[in-house]
Structures are given as structure tokens and as C-alpha cells.
PQR file with spaces between the fields and no chain letter, atoms N, CA, C, O and H, PARSE charges and radii, in Angstrom:
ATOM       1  N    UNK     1     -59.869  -24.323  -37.369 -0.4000 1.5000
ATOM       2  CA   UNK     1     -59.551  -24.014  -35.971 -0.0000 2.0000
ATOM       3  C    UNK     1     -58.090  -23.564  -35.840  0.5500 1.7000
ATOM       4  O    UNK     1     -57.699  -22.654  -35.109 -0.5500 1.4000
ATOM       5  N    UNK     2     -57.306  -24.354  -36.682 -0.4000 1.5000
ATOM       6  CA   UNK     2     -55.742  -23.955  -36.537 -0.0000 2.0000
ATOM       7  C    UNK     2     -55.349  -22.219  -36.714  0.5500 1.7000
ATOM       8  O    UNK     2     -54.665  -21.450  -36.038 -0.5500 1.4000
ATOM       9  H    UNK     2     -57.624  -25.093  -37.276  0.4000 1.0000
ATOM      10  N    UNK     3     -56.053  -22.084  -37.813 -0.4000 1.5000
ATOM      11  CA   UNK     3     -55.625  -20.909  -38.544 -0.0000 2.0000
ATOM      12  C    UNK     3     -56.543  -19.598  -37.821  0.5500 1.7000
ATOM      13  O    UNK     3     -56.077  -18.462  -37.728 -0.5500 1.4000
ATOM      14  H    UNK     3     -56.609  -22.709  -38.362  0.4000 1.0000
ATOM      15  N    UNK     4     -57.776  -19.940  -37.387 -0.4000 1.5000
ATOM      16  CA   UNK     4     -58.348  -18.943  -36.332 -0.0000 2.0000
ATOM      17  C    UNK     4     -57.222  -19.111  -35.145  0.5500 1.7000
ATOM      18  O    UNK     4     -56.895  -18.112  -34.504 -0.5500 1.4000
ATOM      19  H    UNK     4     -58.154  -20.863  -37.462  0.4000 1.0000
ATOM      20  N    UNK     5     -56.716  -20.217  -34.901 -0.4000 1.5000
ATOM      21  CA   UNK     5     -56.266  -20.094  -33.630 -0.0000 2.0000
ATOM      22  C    UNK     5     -54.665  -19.423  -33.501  0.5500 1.7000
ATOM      23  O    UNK     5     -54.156  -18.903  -32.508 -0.5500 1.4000
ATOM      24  H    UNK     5     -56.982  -21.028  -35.421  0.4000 1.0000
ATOM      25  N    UNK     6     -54.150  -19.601  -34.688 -0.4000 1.5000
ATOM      26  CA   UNK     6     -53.195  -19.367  -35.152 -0.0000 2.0000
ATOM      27  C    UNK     6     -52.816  -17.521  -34.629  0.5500 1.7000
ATOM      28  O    UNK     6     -51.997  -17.536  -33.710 -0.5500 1.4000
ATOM      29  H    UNK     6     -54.564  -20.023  -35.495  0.4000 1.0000
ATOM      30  N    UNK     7     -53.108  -16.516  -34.903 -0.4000 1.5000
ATOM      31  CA   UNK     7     -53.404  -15.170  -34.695 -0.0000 2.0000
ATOM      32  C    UNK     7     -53.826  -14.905  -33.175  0.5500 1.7000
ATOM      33  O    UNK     7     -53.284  -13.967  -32.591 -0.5500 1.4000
ATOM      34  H    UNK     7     -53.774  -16.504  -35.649  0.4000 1.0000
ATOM      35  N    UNK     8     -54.840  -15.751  -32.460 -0.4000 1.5000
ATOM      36  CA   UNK     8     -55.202  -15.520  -31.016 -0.0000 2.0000
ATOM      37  C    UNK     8     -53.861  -15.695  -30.488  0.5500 1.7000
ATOM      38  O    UNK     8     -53.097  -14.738  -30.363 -0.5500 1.4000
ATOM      39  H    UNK     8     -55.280  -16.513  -32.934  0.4000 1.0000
ATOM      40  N    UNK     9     -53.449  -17.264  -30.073 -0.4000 1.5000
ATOM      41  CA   UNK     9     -52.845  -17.095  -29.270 -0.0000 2.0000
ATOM      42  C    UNK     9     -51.503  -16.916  -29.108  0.5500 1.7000
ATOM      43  O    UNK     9     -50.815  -17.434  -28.228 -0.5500 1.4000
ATOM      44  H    UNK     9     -54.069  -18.042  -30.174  0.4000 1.0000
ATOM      45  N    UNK    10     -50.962  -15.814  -30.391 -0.4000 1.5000
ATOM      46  CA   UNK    10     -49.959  -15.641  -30.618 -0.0000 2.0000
ATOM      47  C    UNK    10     -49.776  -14.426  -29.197  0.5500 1.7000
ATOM      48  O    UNK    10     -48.865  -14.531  -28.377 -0.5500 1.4000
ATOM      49  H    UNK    10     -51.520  -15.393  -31.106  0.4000 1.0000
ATOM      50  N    UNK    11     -50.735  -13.427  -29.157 -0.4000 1.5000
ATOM      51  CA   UNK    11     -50.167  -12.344  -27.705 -0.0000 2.0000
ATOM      52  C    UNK    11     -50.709  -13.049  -26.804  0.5500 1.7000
ATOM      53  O    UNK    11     -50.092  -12.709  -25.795 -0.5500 1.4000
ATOM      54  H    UNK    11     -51.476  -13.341  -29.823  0.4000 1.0000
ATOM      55  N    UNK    12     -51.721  -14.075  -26.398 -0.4000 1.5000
ATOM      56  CA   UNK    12     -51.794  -14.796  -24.755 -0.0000 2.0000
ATOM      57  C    UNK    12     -50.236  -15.352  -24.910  0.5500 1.7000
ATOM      58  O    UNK    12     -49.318  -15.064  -24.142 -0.5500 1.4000
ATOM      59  H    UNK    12     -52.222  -14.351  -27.218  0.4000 1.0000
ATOM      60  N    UNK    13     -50.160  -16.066  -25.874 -0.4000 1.5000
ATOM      61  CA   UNK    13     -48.611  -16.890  -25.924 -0.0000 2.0000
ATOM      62  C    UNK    13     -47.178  -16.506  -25.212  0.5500 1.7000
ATOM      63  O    UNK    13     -46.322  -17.260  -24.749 -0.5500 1.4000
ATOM      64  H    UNK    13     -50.906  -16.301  -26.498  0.4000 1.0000
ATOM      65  N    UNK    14     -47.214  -15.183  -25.282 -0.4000 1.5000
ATOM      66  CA   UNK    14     -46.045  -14.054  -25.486 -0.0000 2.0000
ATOM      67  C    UNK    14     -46.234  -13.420  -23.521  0.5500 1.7000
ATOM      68  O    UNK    14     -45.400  -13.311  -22.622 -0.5500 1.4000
ATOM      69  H    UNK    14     -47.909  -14.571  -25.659  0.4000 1.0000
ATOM      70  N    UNK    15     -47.783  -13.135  -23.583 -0.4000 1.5000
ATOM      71  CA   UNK    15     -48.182  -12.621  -22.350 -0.0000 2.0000
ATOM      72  C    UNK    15     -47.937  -13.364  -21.274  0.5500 1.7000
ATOM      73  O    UNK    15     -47.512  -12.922  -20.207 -0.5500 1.4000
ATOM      74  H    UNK    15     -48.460  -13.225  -24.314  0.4000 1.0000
ATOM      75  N    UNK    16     -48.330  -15.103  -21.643 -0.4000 1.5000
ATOM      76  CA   UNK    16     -48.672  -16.288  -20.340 -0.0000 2.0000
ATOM      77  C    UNK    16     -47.368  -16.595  -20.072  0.5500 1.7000
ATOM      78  O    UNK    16     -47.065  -16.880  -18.913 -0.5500 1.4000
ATOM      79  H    UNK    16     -48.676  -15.462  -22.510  0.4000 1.0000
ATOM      80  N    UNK    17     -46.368  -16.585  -21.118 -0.4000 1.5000
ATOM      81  CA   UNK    17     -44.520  -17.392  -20.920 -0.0000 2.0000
ATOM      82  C    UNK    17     -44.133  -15.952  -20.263  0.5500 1.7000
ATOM      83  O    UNK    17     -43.186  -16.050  -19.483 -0.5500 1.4000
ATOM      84  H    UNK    17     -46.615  -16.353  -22.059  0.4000 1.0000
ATOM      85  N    UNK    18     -44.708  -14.512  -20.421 -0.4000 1.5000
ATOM      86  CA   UNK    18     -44.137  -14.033  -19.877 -0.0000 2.0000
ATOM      87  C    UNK    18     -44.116  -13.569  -18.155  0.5500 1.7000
ATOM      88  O    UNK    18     -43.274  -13.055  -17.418 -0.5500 1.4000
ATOM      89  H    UNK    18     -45.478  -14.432  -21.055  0.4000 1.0000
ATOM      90  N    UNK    19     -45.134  -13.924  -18.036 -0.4000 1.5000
ATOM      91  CA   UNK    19     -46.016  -13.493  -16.641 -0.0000 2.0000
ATOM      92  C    UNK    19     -45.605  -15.080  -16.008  0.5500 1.7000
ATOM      93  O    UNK    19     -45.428  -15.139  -14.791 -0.5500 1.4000
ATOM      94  H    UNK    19     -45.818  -14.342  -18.634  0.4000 1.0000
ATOM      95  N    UNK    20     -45.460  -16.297  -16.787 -0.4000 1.5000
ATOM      96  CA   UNK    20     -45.420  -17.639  -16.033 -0.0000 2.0000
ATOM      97  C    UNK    20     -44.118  -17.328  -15.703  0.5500 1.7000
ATOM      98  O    UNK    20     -43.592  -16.960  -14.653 -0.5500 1.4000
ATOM      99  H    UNK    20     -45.603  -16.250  -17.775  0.4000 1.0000
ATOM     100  N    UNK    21     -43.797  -17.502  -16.572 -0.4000 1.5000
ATOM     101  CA   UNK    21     -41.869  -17.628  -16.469 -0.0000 2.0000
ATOM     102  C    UNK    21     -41.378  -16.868  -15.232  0.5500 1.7000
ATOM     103  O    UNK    21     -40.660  -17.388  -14.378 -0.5500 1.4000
ATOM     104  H    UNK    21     -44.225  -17.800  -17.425  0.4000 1.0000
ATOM     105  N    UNK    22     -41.967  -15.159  -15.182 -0.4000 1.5000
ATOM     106  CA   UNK    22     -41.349  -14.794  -14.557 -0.0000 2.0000
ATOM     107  C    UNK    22     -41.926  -14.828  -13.165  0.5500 1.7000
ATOM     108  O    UNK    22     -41.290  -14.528  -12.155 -0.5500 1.4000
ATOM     109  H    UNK    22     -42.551  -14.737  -15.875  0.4000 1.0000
ATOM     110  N    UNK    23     -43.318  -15.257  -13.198 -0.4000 1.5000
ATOM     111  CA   UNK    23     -43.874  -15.951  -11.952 -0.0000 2.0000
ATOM     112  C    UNK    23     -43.558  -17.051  -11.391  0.5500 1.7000
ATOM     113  O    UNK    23     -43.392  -17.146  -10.175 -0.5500 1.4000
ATOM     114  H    UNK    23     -43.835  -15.501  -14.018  0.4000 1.0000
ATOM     115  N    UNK    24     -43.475  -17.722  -11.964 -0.4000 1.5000
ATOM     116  CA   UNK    24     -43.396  -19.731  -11.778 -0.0000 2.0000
ATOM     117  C    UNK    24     -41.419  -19.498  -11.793  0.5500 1.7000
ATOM     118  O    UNK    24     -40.833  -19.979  -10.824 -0.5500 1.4000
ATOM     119  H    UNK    24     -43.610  -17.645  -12.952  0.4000 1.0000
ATOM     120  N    UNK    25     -40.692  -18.894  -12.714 -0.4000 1.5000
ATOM     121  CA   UNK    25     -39.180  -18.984  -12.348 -0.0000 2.0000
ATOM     122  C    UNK    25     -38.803  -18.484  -11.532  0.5500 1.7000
ATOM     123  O    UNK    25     -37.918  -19.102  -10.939 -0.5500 1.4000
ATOM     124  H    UNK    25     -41.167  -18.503  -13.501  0.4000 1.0000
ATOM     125  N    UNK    26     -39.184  -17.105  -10.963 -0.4000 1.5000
ATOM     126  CA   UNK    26     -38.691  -15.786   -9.753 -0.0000 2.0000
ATOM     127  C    UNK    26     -39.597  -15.431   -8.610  0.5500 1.7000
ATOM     128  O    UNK    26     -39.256  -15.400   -7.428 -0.5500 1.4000
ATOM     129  H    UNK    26     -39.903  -16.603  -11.445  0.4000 1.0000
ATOM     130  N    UNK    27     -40.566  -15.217   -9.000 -0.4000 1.5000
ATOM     131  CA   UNK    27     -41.206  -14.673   -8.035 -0.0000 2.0000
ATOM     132  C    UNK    27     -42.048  -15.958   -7.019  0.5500 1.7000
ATOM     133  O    UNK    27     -41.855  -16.045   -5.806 -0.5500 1.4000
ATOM     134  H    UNK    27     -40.843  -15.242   -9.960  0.4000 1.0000
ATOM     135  N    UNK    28     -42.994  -16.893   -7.807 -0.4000 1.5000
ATOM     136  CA   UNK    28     -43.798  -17.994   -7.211 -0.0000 2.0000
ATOM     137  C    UNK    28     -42.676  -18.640   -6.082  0.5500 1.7000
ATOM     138  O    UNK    28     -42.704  -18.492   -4.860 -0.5500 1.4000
ATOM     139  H    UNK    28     -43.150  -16.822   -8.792  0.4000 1.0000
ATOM     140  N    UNK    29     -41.597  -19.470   -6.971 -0.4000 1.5000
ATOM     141  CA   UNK    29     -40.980  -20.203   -5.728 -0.0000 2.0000
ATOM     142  C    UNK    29     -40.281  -19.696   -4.922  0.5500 1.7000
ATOM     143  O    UNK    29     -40.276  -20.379   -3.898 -0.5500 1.4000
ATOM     144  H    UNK    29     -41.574  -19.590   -7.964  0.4000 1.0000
ATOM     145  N    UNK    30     -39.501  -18.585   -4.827 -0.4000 1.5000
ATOM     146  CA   UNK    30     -39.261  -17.975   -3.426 -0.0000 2.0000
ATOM     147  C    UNK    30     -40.586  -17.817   -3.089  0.5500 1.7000
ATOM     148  O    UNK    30     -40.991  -18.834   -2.525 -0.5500 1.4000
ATOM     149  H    UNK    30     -39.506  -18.030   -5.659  0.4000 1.0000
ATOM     150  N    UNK    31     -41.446  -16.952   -3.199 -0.4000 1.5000
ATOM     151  CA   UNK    31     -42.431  -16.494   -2.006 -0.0000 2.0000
ATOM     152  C    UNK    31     -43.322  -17.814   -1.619  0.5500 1.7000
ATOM     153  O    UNK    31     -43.812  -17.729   -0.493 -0.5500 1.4000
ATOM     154  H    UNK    31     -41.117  -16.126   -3.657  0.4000 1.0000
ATOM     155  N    UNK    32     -43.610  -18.952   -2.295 -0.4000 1.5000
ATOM     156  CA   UNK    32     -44.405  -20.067   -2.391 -0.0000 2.0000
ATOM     157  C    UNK    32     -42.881  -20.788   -1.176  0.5500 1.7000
ATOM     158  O    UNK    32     -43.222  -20.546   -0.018 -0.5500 1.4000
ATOM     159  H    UNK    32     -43.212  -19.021   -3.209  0.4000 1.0000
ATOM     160  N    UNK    33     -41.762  -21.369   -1.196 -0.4000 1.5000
ATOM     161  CA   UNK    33     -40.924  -21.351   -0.833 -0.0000 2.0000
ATOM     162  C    UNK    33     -41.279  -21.323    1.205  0.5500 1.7000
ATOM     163  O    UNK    33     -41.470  -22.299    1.930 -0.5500 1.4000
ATOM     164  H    UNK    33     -41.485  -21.565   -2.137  0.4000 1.0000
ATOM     165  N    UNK    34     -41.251  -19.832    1.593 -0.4000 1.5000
ATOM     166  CA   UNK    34     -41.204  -18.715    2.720 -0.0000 2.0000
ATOM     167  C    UNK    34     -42.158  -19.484    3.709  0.5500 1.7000
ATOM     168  O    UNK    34     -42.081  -19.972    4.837 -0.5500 1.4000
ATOM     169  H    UNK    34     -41.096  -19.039    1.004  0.4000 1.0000
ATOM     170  N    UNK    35     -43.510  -19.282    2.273 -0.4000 1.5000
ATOM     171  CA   UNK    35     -45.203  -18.986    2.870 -0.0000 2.0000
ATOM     172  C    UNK    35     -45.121  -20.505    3.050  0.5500 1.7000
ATOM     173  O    UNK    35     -45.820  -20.809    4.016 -0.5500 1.4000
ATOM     174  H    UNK    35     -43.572  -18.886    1.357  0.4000 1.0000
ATOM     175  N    UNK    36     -44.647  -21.381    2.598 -0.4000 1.5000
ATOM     176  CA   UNK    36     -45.221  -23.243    2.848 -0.0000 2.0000
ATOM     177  C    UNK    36     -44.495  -23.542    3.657  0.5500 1.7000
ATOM     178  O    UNK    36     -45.018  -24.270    4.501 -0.5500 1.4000
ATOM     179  H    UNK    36     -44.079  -21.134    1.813  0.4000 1.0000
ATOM     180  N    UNK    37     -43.056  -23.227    3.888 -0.4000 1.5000
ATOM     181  CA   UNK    37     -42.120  -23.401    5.193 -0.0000 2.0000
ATOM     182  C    UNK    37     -43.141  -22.662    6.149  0.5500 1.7000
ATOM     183  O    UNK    37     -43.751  -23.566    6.722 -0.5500 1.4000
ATOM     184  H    UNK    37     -42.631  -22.636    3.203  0.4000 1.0000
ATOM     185  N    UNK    38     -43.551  -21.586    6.533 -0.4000 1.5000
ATOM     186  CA   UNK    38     -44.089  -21.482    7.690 -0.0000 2.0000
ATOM     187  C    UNK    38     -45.719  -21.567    8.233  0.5500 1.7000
ATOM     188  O    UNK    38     -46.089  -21.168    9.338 -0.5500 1.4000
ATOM     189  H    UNK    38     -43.055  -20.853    6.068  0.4000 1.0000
ATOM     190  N    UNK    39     -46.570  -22.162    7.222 -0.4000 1.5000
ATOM     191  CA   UNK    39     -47.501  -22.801    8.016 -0.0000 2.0000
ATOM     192  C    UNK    39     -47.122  -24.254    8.180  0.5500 1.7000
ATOM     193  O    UNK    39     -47.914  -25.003    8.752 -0.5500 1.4000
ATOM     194  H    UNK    39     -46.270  -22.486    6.325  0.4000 1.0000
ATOM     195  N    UNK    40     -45.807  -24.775    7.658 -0.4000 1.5000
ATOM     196  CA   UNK    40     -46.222  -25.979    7.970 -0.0000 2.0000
ATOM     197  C    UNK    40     -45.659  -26.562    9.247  0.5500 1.7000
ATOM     198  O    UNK    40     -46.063  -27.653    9.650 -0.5500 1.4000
ATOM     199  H    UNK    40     -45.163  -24.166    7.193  0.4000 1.0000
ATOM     200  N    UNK    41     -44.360  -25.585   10.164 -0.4000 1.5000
ATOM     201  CA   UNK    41     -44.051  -25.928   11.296 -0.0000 2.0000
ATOM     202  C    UNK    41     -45.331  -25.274   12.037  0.5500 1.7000
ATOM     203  O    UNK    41     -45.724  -25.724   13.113 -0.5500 1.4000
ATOM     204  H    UNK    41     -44.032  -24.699    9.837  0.4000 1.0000
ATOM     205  N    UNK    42     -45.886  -24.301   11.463 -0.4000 1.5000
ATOM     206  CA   UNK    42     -46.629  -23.352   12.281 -0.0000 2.0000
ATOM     207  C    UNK    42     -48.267  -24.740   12.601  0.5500 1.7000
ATOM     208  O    UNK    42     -48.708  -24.783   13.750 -0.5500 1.4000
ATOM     209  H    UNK    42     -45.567  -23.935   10.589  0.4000 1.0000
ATOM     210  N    UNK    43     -48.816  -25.522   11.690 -0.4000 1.5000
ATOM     211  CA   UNK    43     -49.705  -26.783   11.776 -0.0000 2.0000
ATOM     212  C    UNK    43     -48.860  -27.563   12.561  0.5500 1.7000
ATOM     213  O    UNK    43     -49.083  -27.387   13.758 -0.5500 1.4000
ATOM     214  H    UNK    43     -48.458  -25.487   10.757  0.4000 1.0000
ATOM     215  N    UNK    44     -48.105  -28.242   12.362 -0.4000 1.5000
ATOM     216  CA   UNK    44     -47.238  -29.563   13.019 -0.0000 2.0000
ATOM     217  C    UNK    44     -46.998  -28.962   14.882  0.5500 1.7000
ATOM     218  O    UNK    44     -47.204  -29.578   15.927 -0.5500 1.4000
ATOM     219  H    UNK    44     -47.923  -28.385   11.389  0.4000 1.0000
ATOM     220  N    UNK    45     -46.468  -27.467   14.632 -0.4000 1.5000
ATOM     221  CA   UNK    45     -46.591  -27.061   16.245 -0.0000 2.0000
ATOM     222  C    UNK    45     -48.440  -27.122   16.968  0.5500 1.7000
ATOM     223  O    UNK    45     -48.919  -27.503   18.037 -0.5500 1.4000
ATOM     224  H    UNK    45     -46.301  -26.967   13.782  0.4000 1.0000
ATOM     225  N    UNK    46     -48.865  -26.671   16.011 -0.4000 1.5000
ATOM     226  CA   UNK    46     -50.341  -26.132   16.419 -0.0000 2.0000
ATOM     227  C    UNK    46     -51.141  -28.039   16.843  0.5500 1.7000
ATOM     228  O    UNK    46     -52.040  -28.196   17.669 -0.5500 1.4000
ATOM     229  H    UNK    46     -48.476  -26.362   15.143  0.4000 1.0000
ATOM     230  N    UNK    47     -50.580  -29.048   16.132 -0.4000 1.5000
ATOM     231  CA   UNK    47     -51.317  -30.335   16.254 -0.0000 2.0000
ATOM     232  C    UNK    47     -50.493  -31.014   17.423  0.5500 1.7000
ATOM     233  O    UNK    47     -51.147  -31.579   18.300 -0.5500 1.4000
ATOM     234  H    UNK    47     -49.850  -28.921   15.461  0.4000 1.0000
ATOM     235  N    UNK    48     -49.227  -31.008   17.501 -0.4000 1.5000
ATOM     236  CA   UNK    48     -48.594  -31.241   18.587 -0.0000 2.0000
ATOM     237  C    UNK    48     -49.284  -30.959   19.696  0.5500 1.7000
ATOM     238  O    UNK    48     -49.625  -31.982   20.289 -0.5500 1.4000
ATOM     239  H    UNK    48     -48.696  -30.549   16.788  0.4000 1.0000
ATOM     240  N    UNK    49     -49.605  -30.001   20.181 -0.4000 1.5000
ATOM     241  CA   UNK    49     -49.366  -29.488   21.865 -0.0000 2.0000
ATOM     242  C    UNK    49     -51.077  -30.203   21.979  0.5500 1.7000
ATOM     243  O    UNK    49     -51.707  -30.565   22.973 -0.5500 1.4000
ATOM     244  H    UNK    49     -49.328  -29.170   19.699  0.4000 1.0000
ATOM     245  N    UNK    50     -51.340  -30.202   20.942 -0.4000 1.5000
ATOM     246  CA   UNK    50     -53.192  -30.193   21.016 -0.0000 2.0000
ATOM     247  C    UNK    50     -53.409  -32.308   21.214  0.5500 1.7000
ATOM     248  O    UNK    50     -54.262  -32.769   21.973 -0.5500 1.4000
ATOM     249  H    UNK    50     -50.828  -29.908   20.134  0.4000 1.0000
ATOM     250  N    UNK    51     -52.598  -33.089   20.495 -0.4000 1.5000
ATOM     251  CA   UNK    51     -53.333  -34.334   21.337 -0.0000 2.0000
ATOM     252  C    UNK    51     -51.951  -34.724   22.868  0.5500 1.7000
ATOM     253  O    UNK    51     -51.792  -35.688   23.617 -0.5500 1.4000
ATOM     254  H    UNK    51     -51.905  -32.715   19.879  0.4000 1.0000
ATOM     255  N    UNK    52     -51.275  -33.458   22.711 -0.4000 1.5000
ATOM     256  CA   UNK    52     -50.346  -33.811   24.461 -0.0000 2.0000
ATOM     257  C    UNK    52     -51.625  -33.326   25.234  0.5500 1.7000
ATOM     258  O    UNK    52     -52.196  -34.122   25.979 -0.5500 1.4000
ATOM     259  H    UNK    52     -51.405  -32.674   22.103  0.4000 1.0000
ATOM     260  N    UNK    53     -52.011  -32.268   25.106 -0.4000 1.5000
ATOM     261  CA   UNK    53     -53.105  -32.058   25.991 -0.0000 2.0000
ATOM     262  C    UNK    53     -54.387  -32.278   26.323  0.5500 1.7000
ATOM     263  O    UNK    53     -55.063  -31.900   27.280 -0.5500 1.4000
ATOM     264  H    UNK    53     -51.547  -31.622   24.501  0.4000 1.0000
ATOM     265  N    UNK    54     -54.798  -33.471   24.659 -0.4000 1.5000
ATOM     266  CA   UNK    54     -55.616  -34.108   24.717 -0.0000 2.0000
ATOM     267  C    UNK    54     -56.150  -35.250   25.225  0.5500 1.7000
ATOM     268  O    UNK    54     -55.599  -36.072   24.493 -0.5500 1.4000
ATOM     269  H    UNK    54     -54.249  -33.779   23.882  0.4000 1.0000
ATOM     270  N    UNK    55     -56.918  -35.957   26.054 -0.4000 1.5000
ATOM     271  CA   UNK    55     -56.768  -37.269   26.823 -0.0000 2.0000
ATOM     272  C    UNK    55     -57.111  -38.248   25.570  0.5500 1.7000
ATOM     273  O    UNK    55     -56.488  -39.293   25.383 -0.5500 1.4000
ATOM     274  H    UNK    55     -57.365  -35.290   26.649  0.4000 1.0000
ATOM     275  N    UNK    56     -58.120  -37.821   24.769 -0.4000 1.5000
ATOM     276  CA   UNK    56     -58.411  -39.250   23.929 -0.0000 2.0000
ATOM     277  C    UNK    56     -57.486  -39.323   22.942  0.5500 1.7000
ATOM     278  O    UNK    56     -57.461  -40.347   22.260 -0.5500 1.4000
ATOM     279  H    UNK    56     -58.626  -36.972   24.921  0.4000 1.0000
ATOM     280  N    UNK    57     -56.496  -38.190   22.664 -0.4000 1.5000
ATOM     281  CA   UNK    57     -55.302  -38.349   21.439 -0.0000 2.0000
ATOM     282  C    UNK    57     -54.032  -39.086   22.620  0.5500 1.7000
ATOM     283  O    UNK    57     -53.331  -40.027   22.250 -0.5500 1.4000
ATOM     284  H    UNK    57     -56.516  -37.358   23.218  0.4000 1.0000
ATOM     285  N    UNK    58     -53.943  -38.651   23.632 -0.4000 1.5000
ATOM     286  CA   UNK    58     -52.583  -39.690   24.451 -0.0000 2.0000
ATOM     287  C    UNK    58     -52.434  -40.718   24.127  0.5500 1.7000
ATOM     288  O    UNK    58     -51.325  -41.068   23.725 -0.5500 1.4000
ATOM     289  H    UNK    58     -54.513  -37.887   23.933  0.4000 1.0000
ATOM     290  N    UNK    59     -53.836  -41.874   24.197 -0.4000 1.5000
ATOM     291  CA   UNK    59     -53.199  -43.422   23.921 -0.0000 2.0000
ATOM     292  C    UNK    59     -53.520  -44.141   23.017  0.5500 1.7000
ATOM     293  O    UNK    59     -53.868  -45.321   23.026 -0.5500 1.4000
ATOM     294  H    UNK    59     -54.737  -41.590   24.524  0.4000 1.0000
ATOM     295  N    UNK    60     -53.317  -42.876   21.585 -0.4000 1.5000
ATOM     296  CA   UNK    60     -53.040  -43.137   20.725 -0.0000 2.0000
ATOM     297  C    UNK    60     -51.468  -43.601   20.400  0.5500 1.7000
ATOM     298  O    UNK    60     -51.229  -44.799   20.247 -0.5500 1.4000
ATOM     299  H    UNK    60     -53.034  -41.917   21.578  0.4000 1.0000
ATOM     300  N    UNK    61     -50.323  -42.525   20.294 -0.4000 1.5000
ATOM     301  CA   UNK    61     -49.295  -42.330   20.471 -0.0000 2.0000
ATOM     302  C    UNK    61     -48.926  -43.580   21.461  0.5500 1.7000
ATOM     303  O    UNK    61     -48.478  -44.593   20.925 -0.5500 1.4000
ATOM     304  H    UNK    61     -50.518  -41.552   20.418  0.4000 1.0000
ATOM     305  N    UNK    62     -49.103  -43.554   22.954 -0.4000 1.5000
ATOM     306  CA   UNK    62     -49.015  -44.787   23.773 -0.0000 2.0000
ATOM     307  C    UNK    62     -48.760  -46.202   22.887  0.5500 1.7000
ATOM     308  O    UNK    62     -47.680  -46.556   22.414 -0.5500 1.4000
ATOM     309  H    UNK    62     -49.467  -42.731   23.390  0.4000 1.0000
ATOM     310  N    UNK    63     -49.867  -46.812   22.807 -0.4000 1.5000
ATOM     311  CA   UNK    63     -50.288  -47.565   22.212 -0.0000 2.0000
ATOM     312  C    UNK    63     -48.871  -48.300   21.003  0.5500 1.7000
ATOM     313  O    UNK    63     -48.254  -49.365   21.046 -0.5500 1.4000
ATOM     314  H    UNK    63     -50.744  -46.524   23.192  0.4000 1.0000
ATOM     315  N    UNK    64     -48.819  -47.190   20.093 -0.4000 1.5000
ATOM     316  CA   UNK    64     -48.163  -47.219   19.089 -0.0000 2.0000
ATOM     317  C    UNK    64     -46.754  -47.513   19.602  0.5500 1.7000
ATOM     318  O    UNK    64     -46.175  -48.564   19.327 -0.5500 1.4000
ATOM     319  H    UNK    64     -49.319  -46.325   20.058  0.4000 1.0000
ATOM     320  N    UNK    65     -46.004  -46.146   20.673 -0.4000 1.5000
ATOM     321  CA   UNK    65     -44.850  -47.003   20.917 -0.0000 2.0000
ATOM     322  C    UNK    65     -44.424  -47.752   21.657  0.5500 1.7000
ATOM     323  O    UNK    65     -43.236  -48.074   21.680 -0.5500 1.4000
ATOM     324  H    UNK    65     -46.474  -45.293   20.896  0.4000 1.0000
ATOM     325  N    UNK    66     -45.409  -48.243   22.515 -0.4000 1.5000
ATOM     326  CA   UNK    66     -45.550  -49.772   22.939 -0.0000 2.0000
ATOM     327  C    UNK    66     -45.385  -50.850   21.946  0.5500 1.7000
ATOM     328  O    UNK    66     -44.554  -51.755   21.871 -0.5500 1.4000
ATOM     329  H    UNK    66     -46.374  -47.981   22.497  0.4000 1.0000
ATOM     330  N    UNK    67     -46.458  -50.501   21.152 -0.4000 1.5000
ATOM     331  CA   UNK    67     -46.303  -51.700   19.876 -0.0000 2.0000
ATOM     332  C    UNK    67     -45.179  -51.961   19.213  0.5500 1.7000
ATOM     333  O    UNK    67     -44.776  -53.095   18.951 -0.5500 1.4000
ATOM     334  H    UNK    67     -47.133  -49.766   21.213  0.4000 1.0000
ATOM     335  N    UNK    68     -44.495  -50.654   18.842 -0.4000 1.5000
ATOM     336  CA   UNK    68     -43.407  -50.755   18.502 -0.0000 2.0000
ATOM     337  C    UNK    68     -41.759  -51.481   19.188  0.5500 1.7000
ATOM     338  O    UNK    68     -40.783  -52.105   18.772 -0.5500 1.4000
ATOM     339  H    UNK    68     -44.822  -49.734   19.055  0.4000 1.0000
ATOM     340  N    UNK    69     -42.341  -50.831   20.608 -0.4000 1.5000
ATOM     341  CA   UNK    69     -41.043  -51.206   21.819 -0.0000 2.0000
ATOM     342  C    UNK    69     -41.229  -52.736   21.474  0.5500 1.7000
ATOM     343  O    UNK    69     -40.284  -53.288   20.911 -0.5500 1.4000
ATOM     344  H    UNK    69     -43.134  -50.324   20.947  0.4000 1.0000
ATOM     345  N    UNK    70     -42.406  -53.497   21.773 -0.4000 1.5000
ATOM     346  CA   UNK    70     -42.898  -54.927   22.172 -0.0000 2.0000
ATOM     347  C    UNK    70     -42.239  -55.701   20.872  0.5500 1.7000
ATOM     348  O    UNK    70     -41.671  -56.792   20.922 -0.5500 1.4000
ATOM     349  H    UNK    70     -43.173  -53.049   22.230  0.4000 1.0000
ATOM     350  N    UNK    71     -42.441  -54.898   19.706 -0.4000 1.5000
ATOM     351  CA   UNK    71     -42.511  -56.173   18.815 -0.0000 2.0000
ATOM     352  C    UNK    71     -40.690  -55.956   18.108  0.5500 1.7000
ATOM     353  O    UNK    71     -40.240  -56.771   17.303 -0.5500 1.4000
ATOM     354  H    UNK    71     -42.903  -54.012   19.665  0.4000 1.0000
């Protein structure tokens, strides 16, 4: 297995460090970076407004900082 394997993955080897590296070092985390910063205010805004305007999500929240104030 070594020695078959030995010859294969000598160009994936060369190809994957080169395409990772310069994916996963340059390109992935800026654009990964951008794109996860903005769905995630873009969810947190989108869940917000939705149990303020919700009646059975209100006294949830209630509840909680009551519990909190009380104890």
C-alpha cells in the first residue's frame, strides 16, 4: 500500500497544500470572515424584532429578568 501510495499522492499532495494553503491561508478567511459577520447580526436582528412582536416569546424574556431582578 505504501509504495502504490507512494507515487499517487505525491501530485494530490502538491495540488491539495496548494489550493488549501492558498484557500484556507488567503482567500477562505477573509471571505468566510465578511460572509459569517453578516448573517450573524443579520439572524440576531431578524430573531430580535420577531419574539418583541411576539406575545408568547414576551414572557419569556419577562419572566427571566424578573428572576434575575428578584433573586
Amino acid at each position: 500500500h505504501h509504495k502504490a501510495y507512494g507515487p499517487q499522492p505525491k501530485p494530490p499532495r502538491n495540488s491539495k497544500r496548494a489550493g488549501k494553503a492558498q484557500y484556507n491561508g488567503g482567500h477562505r478567511p477573509h471571505h468566510t470572515t465578511p460572509r459569517s459577520r453578516n448573517p450573524i447580526p443579520v439572524l440576531r436582528v431578524n430573531t430580535v424584532p420577531q419574539p418583541s412582536s411576539k406575545p408568547p416569546e414576551v414572557p419569556f424574556p419577562q419572566p427571566q429578568t424578573q428572576h434575575t431582578r428578584t433573586a
